[in-house]
N, CA and C atoms of all chains as a GROMACS GRO file, in nm:
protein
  558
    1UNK      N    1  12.407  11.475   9.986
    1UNK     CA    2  12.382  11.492   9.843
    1UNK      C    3  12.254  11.573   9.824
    2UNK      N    4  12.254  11.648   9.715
    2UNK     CA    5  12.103  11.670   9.696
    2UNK      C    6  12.035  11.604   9.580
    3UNK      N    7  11.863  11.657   9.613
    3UNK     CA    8  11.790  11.547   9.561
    3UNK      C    9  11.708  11.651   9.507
    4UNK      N   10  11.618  11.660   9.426
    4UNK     CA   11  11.561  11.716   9.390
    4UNK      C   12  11.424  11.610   9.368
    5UNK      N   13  11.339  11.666   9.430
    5UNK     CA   14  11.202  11.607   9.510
    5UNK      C   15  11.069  11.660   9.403
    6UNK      N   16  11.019  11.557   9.365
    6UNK     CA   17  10.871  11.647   9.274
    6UNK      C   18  10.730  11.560   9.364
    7UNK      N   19  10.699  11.733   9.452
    7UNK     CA   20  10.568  11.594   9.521
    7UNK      C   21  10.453  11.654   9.424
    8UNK      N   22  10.367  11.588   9.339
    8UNK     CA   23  10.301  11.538   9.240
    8UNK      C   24  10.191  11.617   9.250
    9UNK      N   25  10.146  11.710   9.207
    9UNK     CA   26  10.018  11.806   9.234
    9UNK      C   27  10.048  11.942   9.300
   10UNK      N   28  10.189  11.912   9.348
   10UNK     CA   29  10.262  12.011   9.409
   10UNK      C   30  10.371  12.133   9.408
   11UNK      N   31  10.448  12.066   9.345
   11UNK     CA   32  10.580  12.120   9.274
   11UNK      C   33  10.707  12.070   9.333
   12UNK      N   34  10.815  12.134   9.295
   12UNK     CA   35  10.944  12.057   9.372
   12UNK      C   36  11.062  12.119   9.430
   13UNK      N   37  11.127  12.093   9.497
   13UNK     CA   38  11.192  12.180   9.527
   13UNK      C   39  11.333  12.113   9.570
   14UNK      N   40  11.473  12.071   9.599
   14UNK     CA   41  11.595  12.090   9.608
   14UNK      C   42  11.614  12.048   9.732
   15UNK      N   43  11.664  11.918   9.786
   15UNK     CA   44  11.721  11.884   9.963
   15UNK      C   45  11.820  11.806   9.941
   16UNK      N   46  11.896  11.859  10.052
   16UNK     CA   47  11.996  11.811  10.101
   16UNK      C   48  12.012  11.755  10.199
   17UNK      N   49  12.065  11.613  10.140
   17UNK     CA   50  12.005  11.492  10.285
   17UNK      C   51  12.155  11.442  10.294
   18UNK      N   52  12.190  11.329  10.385
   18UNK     CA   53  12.293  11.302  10.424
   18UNK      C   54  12.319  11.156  10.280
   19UNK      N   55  12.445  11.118  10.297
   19UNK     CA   56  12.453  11.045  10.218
   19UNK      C   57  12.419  10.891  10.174
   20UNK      N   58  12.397  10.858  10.331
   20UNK     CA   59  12.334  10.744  10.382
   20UNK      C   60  12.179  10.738  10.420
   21UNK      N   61  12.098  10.867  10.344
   21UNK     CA   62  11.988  10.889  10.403
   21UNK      C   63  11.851  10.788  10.297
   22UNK      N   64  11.796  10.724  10.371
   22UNK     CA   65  11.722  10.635  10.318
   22UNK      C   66  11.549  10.718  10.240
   23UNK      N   67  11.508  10.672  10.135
   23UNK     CA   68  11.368  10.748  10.070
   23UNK      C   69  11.286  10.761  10.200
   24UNK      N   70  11.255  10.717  10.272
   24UNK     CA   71  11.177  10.767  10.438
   24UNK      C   72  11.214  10.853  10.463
   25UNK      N   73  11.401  10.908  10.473
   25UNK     CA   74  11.408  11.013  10.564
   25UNK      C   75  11.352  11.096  10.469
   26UNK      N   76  11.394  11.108  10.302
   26UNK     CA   77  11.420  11.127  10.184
   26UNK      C   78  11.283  11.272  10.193
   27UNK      N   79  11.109  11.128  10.248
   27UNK     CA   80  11.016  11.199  10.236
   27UNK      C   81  10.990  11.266  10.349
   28UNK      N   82  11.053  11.216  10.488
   28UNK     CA   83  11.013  11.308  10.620
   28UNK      C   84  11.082  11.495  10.574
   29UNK      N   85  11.170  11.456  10.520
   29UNK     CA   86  11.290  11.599  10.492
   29UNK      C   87  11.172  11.672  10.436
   30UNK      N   88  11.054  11.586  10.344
   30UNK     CA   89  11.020  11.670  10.246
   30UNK      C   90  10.892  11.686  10.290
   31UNK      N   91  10.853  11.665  10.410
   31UNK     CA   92  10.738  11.690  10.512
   31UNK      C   93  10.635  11.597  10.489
   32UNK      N   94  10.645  11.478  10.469
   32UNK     CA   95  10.581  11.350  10.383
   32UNK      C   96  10.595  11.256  10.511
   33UNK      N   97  10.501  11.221  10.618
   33UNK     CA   98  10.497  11.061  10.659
   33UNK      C   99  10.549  10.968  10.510
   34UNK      N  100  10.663  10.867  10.550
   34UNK     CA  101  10.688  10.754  10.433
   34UNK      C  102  10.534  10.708  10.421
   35UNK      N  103  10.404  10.664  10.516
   35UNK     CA  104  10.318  10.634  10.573
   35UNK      C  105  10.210  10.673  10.425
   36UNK      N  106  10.234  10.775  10.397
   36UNK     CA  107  10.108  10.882  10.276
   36UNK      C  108  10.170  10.935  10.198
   37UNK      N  109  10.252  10.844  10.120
   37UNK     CA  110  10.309  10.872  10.011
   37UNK      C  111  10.401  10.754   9.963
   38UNK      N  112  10.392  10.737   9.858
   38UNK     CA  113  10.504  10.622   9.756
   38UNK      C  114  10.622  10.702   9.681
   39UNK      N  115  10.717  10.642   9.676
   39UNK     CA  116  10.880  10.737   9.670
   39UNK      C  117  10.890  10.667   9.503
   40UNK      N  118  10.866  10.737   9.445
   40UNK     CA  119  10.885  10.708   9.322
   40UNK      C  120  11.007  10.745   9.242
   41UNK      N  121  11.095  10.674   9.131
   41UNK     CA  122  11.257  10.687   9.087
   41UNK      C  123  11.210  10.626   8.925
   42UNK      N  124  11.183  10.753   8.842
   42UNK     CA  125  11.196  10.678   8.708
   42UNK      C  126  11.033  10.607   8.641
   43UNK      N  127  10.946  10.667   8.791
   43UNK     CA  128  10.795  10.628   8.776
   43UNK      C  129  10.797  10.474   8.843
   44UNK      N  130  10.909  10.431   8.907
   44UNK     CA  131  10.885  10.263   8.981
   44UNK      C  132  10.906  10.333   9.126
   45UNK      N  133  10.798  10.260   9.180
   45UNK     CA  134  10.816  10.263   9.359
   45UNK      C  135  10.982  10.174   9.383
   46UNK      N  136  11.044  10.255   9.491
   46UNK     CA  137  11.141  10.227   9.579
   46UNK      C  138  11.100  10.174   9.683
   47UNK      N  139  11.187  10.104   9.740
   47UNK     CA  140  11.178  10.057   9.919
   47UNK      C  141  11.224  10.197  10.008
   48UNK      N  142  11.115  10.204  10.100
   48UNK     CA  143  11.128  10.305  10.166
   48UNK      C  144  11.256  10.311  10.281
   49UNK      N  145  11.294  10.186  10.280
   49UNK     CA  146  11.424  10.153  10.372
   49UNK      C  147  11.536  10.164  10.335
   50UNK      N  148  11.539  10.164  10.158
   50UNK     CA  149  11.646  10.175  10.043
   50UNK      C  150  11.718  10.300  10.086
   51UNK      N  151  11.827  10.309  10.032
   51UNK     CA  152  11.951  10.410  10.056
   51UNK      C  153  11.911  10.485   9.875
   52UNK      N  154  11.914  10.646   9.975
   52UNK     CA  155  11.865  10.742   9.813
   52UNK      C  156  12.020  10.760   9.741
   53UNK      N  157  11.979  10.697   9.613
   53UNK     CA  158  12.067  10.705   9.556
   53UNK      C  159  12.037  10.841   9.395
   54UNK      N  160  11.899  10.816   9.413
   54UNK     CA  161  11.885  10.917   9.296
   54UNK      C  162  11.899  11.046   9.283
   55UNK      N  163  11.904  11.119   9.158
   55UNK     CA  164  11.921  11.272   9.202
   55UNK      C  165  11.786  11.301   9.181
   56UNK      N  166  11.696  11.274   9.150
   56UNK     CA  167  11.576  11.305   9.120
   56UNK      C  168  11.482  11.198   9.161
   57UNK      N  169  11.395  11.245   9.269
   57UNK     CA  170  11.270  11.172   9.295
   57UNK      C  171  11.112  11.234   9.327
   58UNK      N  172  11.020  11.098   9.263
   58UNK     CA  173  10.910  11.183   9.256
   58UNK      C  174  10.796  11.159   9.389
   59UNK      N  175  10.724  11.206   9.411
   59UNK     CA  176  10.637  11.151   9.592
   59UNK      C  177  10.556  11.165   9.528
   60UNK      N  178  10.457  11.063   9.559
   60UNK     CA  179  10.291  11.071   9.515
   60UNK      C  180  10.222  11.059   9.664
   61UNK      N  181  10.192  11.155   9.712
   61UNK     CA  182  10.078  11.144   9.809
   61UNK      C  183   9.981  11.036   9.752
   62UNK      N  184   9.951  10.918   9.879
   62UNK     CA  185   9.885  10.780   9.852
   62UNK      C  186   9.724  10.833   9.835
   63UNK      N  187   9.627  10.774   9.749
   63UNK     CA  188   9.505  10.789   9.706
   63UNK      C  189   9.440  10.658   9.812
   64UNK      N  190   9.380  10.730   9.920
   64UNK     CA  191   9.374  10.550   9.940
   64UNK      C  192   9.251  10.577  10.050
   65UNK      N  193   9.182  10.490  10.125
   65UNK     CA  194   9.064  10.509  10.215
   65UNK      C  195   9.014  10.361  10.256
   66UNK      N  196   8.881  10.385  10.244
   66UNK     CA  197   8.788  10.216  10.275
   66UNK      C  198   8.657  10.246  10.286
   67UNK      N  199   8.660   9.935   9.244
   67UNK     CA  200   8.727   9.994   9.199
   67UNK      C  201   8.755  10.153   9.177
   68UNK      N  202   8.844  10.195   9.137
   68UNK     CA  203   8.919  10.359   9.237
   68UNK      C  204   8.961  10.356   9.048
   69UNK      N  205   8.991  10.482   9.054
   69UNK     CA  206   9.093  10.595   8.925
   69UNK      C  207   9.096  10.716   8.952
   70UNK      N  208   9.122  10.758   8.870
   70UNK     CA  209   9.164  10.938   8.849
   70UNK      C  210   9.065  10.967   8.785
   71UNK      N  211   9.059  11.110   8.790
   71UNK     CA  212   8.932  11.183   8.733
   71UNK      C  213   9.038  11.290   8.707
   72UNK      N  214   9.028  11.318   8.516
   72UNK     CA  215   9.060  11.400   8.448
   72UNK      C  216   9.001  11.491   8.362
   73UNK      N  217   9.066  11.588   8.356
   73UNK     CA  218   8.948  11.686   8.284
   73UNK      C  219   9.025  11.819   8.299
   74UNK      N  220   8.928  11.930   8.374
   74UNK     CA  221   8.987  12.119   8.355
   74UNK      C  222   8.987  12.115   8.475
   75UNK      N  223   9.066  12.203   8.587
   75UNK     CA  224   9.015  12.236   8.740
   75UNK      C  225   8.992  12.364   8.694
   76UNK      N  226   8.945  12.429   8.804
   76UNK     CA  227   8.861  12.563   8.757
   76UNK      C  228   8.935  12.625   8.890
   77UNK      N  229   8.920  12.773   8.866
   77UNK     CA  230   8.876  12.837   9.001
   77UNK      C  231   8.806  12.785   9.108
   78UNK      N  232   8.845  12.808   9.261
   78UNK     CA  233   8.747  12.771   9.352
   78UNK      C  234   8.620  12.787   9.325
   79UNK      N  235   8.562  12.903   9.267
   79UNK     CA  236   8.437  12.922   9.266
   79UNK      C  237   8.418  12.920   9.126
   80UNK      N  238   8.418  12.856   9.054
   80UNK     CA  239   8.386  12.781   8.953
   80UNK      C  240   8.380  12.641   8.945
   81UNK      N  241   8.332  12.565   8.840
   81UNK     CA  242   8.343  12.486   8.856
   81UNK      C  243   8.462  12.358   8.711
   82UNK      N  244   8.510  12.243   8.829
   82UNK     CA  245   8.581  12.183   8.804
   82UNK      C  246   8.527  12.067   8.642
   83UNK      N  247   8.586  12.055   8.530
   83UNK     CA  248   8.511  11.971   8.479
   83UNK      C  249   8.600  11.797   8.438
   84UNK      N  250   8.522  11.719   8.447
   84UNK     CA  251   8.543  11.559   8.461
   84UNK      C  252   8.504  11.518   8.270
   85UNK      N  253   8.640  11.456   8.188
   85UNK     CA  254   8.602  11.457   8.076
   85UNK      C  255   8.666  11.314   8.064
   86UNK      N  256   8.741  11.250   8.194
   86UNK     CA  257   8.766  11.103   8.132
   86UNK      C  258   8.787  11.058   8.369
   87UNK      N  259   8.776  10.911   8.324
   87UNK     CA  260   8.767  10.829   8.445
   87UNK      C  261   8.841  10.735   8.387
   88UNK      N  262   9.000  10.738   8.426
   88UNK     CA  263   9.075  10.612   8.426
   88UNK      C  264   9.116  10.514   8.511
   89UNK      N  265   9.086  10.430   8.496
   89UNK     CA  266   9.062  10.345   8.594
   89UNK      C  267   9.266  10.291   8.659
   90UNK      N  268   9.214  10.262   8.782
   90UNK     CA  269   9.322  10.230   8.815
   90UNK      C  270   9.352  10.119   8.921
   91UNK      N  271   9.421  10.015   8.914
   91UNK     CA  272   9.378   9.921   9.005
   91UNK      C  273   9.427   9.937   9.173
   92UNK      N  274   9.319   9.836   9.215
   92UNK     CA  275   9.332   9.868   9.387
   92UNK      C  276   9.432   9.794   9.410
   93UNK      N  277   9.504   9.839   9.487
   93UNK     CA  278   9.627   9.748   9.541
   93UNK      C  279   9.596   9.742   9.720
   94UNK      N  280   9.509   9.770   9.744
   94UNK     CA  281   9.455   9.786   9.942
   94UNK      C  282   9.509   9.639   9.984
   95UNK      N  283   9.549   9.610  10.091
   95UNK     CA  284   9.560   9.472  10.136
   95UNK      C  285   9.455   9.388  10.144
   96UNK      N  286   9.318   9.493  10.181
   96UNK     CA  287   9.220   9.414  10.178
   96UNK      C  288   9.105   9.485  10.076
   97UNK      N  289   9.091   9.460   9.982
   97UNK     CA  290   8.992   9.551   9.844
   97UNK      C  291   8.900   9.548   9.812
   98UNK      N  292   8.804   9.436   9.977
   98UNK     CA  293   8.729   9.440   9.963
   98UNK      C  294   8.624   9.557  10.059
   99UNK      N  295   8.744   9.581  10.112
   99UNK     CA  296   8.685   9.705  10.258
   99UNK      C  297   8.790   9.848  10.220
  100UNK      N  298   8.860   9.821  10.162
  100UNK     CA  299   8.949   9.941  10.146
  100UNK      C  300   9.017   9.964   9.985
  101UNK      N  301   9.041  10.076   9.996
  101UNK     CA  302   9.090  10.101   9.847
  101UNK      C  303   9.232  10.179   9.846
  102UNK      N  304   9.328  10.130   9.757
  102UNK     CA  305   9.470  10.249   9.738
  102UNK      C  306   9.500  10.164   9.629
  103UNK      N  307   9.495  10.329   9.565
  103UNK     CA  308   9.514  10.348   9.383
  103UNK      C  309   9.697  10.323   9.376
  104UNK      N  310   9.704  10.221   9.358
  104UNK     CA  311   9.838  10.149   9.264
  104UNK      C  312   9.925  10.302   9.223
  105UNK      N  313  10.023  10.322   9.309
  105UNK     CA  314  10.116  10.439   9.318
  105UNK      C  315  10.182  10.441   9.166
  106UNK      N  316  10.221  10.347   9.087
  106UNK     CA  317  10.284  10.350   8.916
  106UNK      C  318  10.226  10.360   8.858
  107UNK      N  319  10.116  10.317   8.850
  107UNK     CA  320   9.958  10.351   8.692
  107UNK      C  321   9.958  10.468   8.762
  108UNK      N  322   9.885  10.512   8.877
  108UNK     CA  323   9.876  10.641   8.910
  108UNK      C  324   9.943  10.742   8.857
  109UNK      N  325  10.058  10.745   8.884
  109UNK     CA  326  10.183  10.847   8.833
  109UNK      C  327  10.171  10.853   8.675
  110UNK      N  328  10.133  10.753   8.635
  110UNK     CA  329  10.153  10.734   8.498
  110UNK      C  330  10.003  10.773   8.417
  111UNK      N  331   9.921  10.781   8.465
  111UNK     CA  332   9.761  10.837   8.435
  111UNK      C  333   9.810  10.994   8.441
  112UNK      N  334   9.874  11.016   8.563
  112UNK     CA  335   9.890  11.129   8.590
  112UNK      C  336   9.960  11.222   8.500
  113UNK      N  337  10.082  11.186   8.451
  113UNK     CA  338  10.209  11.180   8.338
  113UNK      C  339  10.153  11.234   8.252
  114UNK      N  340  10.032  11.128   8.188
  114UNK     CA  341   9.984  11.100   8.008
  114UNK      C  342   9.883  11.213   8.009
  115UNK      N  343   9.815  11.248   8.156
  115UNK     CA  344   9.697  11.362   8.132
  115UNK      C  345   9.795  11.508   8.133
  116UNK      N  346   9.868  11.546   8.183
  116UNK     CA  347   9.900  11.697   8.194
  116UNK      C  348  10.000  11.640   8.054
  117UNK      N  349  10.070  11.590   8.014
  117UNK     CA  350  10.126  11.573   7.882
  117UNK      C  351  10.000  11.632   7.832
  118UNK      N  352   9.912  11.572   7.799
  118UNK     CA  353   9.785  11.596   7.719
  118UNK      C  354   9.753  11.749   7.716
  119UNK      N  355   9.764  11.813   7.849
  119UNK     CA  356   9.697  11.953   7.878
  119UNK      C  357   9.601  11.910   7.960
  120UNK      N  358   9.596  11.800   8.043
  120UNK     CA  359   9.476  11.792   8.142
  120UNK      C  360   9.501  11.818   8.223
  121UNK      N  361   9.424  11.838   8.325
  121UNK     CA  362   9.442  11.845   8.428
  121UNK      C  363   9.414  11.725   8.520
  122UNK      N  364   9.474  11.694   8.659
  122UNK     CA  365   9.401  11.581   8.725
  122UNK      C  366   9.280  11.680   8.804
  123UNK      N  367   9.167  11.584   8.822
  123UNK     CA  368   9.047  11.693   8.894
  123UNK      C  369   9.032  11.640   9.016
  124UNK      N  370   9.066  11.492   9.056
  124UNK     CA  371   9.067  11.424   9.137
  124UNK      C  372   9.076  11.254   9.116
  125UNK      N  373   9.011  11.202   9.197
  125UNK     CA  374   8.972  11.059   9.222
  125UNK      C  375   8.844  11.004   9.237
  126UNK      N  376   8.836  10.836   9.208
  126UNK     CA  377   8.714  10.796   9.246
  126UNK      C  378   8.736  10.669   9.298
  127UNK      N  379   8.632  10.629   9.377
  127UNK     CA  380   8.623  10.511   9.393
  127UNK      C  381   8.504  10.467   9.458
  128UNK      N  382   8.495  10.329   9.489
  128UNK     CA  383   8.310  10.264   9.487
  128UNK      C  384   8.321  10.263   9.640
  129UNK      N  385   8.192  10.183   9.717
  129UNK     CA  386   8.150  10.194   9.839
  129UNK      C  387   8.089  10.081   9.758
  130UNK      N  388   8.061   9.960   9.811
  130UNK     CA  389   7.956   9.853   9.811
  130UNK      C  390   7.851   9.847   9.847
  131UNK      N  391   7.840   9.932   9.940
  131UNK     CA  392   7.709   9.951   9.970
  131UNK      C  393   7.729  10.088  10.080
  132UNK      N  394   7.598  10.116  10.149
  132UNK     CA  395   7.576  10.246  10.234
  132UNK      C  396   7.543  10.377  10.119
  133UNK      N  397   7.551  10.486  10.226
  133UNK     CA  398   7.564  10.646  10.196
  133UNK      C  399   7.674  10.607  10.097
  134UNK      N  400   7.648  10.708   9.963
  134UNK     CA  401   7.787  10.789   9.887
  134UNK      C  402   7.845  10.898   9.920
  135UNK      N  403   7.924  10.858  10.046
  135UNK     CA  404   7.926  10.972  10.165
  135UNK      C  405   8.130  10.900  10.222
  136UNK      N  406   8.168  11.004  10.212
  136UNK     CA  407   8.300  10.941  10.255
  136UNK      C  408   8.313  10.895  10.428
  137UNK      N  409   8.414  10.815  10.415
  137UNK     CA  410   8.348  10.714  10.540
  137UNK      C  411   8.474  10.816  10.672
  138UNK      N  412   8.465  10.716  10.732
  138UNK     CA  413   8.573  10.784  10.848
  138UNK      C  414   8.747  10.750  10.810
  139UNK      N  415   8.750  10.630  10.753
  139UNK     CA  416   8.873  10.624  10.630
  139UNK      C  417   8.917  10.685  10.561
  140UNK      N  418   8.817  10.722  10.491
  140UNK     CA  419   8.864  10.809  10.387
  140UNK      C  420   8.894  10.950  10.440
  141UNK      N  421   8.833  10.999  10.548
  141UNK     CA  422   8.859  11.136  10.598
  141UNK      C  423   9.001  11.099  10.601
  142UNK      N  424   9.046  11.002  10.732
  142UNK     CA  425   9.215  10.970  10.853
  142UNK      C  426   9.225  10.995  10.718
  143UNK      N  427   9.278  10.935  10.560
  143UNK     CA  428   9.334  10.908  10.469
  143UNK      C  429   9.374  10.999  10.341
  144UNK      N  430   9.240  11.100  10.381
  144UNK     CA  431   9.259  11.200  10.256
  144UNK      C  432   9.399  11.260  10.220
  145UNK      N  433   9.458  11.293  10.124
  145UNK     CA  434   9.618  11.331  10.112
  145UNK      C  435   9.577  11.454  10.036
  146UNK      N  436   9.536  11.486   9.942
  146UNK     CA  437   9.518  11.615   9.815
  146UNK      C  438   9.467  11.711   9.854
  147UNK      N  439   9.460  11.807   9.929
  147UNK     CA  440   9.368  11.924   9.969
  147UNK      C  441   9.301  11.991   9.835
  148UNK      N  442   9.168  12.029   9.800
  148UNK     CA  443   9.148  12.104   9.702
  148UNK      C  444   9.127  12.029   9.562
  149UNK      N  445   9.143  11.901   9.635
  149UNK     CA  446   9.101  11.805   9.481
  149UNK      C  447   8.958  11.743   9.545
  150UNK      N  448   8.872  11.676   9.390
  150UNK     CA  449   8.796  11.625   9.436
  150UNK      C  450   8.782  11.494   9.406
  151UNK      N  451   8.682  11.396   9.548
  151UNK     CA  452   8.702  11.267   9.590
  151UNK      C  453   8.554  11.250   9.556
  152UNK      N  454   8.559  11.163   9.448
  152UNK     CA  455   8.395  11.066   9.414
  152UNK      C  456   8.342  10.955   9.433
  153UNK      N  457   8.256  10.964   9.491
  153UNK     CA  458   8.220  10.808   9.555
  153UNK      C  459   8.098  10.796   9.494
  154UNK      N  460   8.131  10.624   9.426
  154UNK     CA  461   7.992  10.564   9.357
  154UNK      C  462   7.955  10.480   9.460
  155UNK      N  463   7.818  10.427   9.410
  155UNK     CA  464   7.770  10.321   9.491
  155UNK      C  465   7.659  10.250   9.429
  156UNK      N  466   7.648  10.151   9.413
  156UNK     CA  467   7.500  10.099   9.375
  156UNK      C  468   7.367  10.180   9.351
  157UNK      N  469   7.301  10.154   9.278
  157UNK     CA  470   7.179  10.226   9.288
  157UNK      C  471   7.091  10.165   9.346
  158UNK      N  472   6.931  10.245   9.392
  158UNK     CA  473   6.892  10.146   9.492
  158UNK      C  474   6.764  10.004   9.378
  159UNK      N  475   6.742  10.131   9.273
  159UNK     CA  476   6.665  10.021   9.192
  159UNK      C  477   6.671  10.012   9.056
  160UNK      N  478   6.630   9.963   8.932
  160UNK     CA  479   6.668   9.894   8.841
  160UNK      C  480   6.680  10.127   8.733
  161UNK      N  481   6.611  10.174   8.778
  161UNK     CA  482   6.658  10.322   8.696
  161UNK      C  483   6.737  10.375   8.762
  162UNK      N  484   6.818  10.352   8.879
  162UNK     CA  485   6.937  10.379   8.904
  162UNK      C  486   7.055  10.319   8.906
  163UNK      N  487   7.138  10.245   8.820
  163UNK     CA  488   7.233  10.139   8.833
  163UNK      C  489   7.339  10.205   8.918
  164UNK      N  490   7.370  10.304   8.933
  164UNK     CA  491   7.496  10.338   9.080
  164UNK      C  492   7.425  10.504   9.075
  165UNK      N  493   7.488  10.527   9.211
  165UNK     CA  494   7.552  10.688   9.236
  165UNK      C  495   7.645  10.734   9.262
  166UNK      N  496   7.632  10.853   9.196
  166UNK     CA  497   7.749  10.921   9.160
  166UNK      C  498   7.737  11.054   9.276
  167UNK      N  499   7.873  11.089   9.386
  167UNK     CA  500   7.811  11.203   9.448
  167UNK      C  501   7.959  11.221   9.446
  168UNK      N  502   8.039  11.381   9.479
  168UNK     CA  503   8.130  11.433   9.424
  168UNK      C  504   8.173  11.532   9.607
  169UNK      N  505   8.317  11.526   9.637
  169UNK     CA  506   8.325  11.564   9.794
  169UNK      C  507   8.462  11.672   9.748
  170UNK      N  508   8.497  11.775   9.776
  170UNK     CA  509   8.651  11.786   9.761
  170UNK      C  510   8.703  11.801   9.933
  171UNK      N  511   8.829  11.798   9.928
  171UNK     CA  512   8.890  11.768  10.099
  171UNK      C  513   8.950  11.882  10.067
  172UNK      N  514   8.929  11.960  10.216
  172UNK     CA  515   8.971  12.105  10.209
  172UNK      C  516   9.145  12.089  10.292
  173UNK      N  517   9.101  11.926  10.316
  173UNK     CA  518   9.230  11.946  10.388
  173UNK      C  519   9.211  11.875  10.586
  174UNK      N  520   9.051  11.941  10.598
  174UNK     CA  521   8.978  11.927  10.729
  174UNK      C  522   8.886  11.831  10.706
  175UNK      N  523   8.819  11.884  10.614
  175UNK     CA  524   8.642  11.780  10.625
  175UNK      C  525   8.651  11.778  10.445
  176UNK      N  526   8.568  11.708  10.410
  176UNK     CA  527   8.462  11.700  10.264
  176UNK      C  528   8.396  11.764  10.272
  177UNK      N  529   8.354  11.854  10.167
  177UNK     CA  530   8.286  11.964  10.141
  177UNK      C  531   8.196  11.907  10.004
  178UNK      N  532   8.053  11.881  10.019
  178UNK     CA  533   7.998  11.790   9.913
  178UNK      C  534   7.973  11.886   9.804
  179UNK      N  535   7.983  11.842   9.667
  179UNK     CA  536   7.974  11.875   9.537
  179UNK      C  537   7.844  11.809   9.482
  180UNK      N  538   7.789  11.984   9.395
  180UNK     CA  539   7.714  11.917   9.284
  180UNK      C  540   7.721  11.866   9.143
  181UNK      N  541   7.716  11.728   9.131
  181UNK     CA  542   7.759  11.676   9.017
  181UNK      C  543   7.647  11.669   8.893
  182UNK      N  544   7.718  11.736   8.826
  182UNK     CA  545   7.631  11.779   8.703
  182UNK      C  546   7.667  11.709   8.590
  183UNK      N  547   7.597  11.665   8.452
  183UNK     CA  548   7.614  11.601   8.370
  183UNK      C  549   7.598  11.667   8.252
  184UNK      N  550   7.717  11.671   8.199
  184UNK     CA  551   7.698  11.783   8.074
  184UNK      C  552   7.716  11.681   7.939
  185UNK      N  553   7.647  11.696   7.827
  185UNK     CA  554   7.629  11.650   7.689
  185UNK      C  555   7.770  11.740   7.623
  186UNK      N  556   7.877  11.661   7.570
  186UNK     CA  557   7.962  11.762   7.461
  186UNK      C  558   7.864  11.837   7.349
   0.00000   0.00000   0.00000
């Protein structure tokens, strides 16, 4: 299916993932460790293990440190 | 506590300007040593400012104590190339209540900023 991907500061662009492909592969496709980034659907975080069902998703590279 | 820093980005060689600090809560496992800005307010700070015509300029967040100097965390961690990362911290005496010092991540290292305070 394709997905159309908005990584957030970035722009977006159009992938075609398999149909069983979970928001992890969703963000590896989209050059994203799942690791440094939250898979966002509608502005709510997804489970990164979840099966992509959306046509549209957004990636927020994670803000994060210590 | 961590937010977004909104305002104008500028040209590289200009400079970036900071006209609101929305706060955003820490969701870190541990918040008292680490910080990560809550991925849904985020998005959604993010949303309401370019709706607006803002721009995002970057982020902030505190240090409890030490240098206002990004730590070795925050380097492994940086994600935004070209945005900038602000770190407050306590002040050391009663006419300084915190500091304010301003880094952007090129991507490699922090590159420190001078933070200037402008009157509208």
């Amino acid at each position: 299916m394709d997905v159309t991907v908005e990584v957030v500061g970035e722009g977006e662009e159009t992938l075609a993932v398999d149909d069983d492909a979970t928001y992890a592969e969703l963000a590896r496709a989209a050059g994203y460790s799942p690791h440094e980034v939250s898979v966002l659907v509608d502005g709510t975080p997804v489970p990164e293990d979840g099966t992509v069902t959306a046509e549209r998703v957004t990636l927020l590279r994670l803000i994060k440190g210590g | 506590m961590c937010g977004v820093l909104i305002g104008s980005r500028a040209d590289p060689d200009e400079s970036d300007a900071v006209r609101d600090a929305r706060p955003v809560p820490n969701v870190a496992a541990d918040p008292r040593t680490h910080y990560e800005l809550d991925p849904e307010a985020t998005l959604a700070e993010i949303e309401a400012a370019e709706a607006a015509g803002d721009d995002v300029v970057g982020f902030y967040h505190s240090h409890p104590r030490g240098p206002p100097e990004p730590s070795d965390t925050d380097r492994r961690q940086a994600t935004w190339p070209g945005y900038v990362y602000c770190i407050v911290v306590p002040g050391s005496d009663e006419d300084e209540e915190f500091v304010v010092r301003a880094w952007r991540w090129t991507g490699e290292a922090f590159e420190s900023l001078t933070v200037e305070v402008v009157d509208d």
